[in-house]
N, C-alpha and C positions, 0 to 999 in steps of 0.2 A: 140637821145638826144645829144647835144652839149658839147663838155668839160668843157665849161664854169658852166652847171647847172650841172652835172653830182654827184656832191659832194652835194646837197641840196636838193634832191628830198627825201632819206631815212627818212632825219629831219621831213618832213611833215606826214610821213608816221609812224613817232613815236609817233609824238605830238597826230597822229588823235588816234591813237590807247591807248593813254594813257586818251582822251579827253572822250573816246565811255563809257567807264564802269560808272566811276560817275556821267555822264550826265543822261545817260537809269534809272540810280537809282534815282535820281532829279527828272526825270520827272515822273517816276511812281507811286512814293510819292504823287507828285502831284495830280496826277488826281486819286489817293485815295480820297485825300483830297478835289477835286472835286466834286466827288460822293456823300461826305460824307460816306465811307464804315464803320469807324470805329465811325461815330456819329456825330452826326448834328453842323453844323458850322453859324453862325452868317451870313446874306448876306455879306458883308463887307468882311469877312475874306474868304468867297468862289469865290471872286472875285480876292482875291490876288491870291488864289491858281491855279485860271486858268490863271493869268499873268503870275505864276511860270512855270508854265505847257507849254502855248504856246513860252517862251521864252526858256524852255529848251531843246524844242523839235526842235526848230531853232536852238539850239548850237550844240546840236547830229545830224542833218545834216549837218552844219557846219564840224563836226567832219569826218563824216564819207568822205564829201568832201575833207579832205584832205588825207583818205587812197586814195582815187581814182585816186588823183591829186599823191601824194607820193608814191605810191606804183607801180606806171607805168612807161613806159620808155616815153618820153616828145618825140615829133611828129615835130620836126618845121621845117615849109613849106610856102612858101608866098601865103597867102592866101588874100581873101578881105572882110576887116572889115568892110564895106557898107552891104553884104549881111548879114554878121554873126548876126552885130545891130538889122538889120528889123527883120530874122529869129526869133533871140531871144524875140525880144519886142513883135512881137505875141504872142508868149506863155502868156506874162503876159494880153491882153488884157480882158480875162474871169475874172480872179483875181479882176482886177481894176474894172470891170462892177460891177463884184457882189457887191466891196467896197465902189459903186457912184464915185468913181474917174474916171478923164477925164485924159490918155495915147495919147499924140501926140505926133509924129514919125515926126521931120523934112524931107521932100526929100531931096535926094544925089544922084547926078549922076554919081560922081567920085567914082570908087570902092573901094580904099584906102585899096593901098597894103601892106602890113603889113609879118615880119616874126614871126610867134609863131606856139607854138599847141596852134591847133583846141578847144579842151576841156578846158585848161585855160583860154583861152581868153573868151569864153563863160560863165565859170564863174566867171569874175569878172562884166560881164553886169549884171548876175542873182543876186550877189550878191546886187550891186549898186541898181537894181530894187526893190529887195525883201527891203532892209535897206529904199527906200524911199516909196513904199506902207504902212512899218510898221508905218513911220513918219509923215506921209499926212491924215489929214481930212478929214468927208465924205465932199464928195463936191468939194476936191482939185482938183490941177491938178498936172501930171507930164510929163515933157517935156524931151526927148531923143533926143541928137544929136551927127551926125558925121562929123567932117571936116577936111580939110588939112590946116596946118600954119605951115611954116618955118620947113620944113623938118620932120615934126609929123603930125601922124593923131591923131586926139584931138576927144574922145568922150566924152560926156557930159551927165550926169542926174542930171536935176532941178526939185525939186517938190517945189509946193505951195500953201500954207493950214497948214504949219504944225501940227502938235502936237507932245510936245514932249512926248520921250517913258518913260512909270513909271512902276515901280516894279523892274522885272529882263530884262525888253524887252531892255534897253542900253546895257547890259551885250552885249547879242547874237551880236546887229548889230552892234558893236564895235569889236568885234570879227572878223564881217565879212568885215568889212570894213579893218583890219589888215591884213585877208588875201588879199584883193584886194591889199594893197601896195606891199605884197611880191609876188604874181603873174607879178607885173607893174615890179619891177623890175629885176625878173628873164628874162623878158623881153627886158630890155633897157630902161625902160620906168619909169613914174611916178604917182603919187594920188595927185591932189590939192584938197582942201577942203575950200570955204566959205561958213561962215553960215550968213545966214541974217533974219530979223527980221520975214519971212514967209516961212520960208524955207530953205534946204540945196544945194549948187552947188555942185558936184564931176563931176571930170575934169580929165580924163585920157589920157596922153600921152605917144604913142606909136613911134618908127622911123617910116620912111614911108620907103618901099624897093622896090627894081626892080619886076615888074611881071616878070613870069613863063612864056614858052610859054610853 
């Protein structure tokens, strides 16, 4: 870990752990109220409680993400953001199937080298990803890309279809999209964000660095 972060990593690691206990309690609630355990709920209001429930179950891993991220020593190595994207964006292609969403992975041939840990930088893609599956239609589409401009490697996730999120589900992916900016810039880097009438753009800019041999 670099001197530069060395003073920020504990913070993350407090917030998660202050984050874990009322969340676990939130969501438990919930999915009482789910069940119905203590007596029968109206449809309407068993439907909020499984918004409650799914969005606070995104916040407690959200949380528990940042003991992971906080509570470790930070890794940073030039690695390449080309393979980390593609690696990543598999993961979610099950996800998207199951949810009728259509996942396309621009090609990149340029590896786009980059210095970070390994595990942050992967979780700001998951996050990006998880935050636009929440917010895409069946039916949509979300588009992943990575390129090189002016000295940054720029990744990108476009989904479009939107819908927006109701209940508690903005909580969670505002949350995570929070931590995506402080990842970015423990980095060197940044989050742009436009929304447009079918969808949201996130724009990550990273330096670009010298490869390793």
């Amino acid at each position: 870990m670099t001197g530069d972060h060395a003073g920020q990593a504990p913070d993350l690691a407090e917030l998660g752990h202050e984050l874990r206990a009322p969340l676990a309690a939130i969501a438990a609630a919930a999915e009482l109220m789910r069940r119905e355990a203590l007596g029968p709920l109206a449809p309407e209001y068993r439907r909020y409680a499984e918004r409650i429930e799914a969005a606070s179950a995104h916040a407690l891993h959200l949380a528990e993400t940042l003991l992971a991220i906080g509570g470790r020593r930070e890794d940073f190595r030039v690695l390449s953001l080309a393979n980390l994207v593609r690696d990543t964006a598999a993961w979610f292609e099950p996800r998207c199937a199951a949810a009728n969403l259509s996942l396309n992975l621009a090609p990149n041939q340029d590896a786009l080298p980059v210095r970070g840990d390994a595990l942050a930088l992967r979780q700001i893609l998951i996050n990006l990803l998880d935050n636009a599956v929440q917010r895409t239609a069946v039916g949509g589409e979300i588009r992943v890309g990575a390129t090189a401009h002016d000295g940054f490697a720029q990744l990108s996730v476009d989904n479009r279809g939107e819908v927006q999120p109701s209940g508690g589900c903005g909580i969670s992916a505002g949350m995570g999209l929070r931590l995506v900016r402080a990842y970015c810039g423990r980095h060197g880097g940044d989050l742009a964000l436009t929304p447009g009438s079918s969808g949201l753009l996130a724009v990550v800019r990273l330096p670009l660095a010298m490869s390793e041999s």
